[in-house]
N, C-alpha and C positions, 0 to 999 in steps of 0.2 A: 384505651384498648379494652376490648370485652373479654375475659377469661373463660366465657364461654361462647362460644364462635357458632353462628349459625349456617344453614346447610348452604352448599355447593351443587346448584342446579346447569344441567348441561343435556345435551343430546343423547337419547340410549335409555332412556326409562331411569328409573331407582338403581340406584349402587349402593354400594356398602360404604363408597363415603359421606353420598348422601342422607344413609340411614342413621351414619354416627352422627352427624348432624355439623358440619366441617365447613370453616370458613376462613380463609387464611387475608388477615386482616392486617400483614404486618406493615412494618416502614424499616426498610433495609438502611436508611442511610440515621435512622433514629434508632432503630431497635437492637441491643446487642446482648439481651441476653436469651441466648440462645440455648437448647439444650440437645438431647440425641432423640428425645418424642419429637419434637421439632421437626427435624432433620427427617428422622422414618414418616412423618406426615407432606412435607416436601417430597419426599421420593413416590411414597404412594399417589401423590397427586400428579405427578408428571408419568406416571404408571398410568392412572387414571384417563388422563390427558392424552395419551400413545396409543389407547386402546379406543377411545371413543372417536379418534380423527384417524382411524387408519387405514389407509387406500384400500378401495373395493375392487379398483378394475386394474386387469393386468395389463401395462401397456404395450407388454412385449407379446401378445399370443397373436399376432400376421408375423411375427419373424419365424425363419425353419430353427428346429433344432439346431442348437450349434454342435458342432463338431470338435471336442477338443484334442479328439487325435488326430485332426488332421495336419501338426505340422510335426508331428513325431518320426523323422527319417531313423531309418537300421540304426546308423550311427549312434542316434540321443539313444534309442529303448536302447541296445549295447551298455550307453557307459551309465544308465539309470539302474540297470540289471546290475551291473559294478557298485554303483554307490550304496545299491540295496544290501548287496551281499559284504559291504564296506571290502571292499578289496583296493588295493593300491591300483594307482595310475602305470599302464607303462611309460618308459622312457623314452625321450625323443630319440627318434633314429638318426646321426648328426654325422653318419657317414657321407653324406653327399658335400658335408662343406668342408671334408678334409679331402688331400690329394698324396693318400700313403702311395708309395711306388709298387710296383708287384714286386713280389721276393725271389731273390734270386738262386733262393732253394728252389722253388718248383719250374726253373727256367723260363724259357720266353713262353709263355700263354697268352695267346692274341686276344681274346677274348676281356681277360683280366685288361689287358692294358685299354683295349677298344672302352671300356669301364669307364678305368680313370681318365681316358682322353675325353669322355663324355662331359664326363665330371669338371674337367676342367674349363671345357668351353662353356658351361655352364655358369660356373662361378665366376669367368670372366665376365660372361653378358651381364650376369647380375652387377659386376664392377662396373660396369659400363655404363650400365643404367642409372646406379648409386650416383656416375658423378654428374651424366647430363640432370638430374632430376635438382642437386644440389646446384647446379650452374642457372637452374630456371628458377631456382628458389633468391640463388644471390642476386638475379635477377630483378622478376617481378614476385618476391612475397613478402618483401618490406612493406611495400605499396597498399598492397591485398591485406595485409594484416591490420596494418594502419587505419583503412575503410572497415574494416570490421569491428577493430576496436571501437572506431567512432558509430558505426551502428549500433554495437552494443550501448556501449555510455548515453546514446539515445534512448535507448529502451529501459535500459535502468534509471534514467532520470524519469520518464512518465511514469514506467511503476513506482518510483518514491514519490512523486506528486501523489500519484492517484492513491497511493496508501497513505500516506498526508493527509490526503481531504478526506478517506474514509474513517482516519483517527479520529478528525476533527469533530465530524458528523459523530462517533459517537461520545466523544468526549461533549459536545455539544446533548445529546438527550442522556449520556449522564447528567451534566449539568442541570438540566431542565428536569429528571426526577430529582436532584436533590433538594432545587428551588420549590419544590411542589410537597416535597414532603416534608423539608423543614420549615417550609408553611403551615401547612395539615398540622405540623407537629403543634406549632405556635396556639395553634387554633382549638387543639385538642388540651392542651396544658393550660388552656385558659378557659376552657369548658369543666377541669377536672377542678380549678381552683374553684370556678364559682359554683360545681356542683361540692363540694368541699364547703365555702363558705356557709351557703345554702344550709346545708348540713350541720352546720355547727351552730347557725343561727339559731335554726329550729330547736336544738337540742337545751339551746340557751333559754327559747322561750319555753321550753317544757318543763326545764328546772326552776324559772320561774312561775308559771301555773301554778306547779306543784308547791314553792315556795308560800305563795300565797293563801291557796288553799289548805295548806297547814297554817297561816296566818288566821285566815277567818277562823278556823277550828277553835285557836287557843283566845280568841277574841270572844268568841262566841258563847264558849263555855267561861271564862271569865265574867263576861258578861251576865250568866247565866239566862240566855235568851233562848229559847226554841225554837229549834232549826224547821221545823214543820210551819210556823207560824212566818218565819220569815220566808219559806216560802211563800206562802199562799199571798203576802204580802206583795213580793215582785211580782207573782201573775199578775195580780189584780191592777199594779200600776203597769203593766206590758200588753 
């Protein structure tokens, strides 16, 4: 990996990452050390990324304005005006499912009692209703419920299929980047040795040059021979 990363070319002219000169060269399933430059460099690129692919056309301008007051009845602005103002709910009014008598302080008042007779026939139909409703239920909603269960458990089986295979699939091109980049990786670790080798070769044969060349030195001047003479001597045989 290069410690200096080259530019990041894309659509939109010159940017400022392109000008830092930005190449993000990693191998996630090799590379773990990470830092927080890192990271703010990843963020900025998908920043980058967001801005240079971002939709032109609106696909909503043939629809009308919507309307979002339109399903706002008295009632909701009412108890939204309440919540606003945080005030308590009232209490339910639970006088119709009791059957007090009229009192027999204020004597017979027809009225009152036309009331509770109301009242009463009321809460009977509701009994009435309660039991045919439970008599259709001991009925057919054993049955009903049964078929529904088993449609459900149908539905839930293809959606865990079908999120099955979508795991698979991506556990499959996980797979398939790790195989590609602990290849890359392989490939790269054995470019860095022989660029490495290479390097230490060279450095080998330059200690020897130089080894040498201080050899002829003290050869030469032991010899007491002249180094101008023995040039002129190699040209002459070269």
């Amino acid at each position: 990996m290069s410690d200096k990363p080259l530019a990041l070319t894309g659509p939109g002219g010159a940017s400022q990452l392109q000008d830092e000169q930005v190449l993000v060269d990693a191998l996630p399933y090799l590379d773990t050390e990470y830092n927080e430059t890192d990271r703010q460099l990843a963020r900025n690129l998908v920043e980058h990324e967001c801005k240079t692919f971002r939709p032109t056309k609106n696909y909503l301008t043939h629809l009308p304005v919507p309307d979002y007051d339109a399903f706002l009845t008295p009632c909701m602005l009412k108890e939204m005006s309440r919540m606003k103002k945080k005030e308590e709910m009232g209490k339910l009014d639970m006088s119709r499912c009791e059957l007090p008598p009229p009192s027999a302080v204020k004597g017979v008042d027809r009225k009152l009692w036309a009331k509770v007779l109301r009242n009463a026939k009321a809460q009977n139909e509701h009994l009435m209703l309660r039991q045919i409703n439970l008599e259709l239920m001991d009925e057919y909603a054993a049955e009903n419920y049964l078929q529904r269960n088993k449609a459900m458990e149908q539905i839930l089986t293809e959606a865990e299929k079908e999120l099955r295979s979508t795991r698979d699939a991506i556990m499959e091109i996980h797979a398939s980047r790790k195989m590609a980049q602990l290849k890359a990786g392989d490939k790269v670790k054995q470019l860095e040795q022989s660029w490495v080798s290479m390097v230490t070769n060279n450095y080998k044969m330059e200690l020897e040059n130089r080894q040498m060349e201080s050899d002829n030195a003290k050869q030469i001047k032991r010899l007491k021979l002249d180094p101008a003479k023995l040039e002129d001597k190699e040209d002459l045989e070269n």
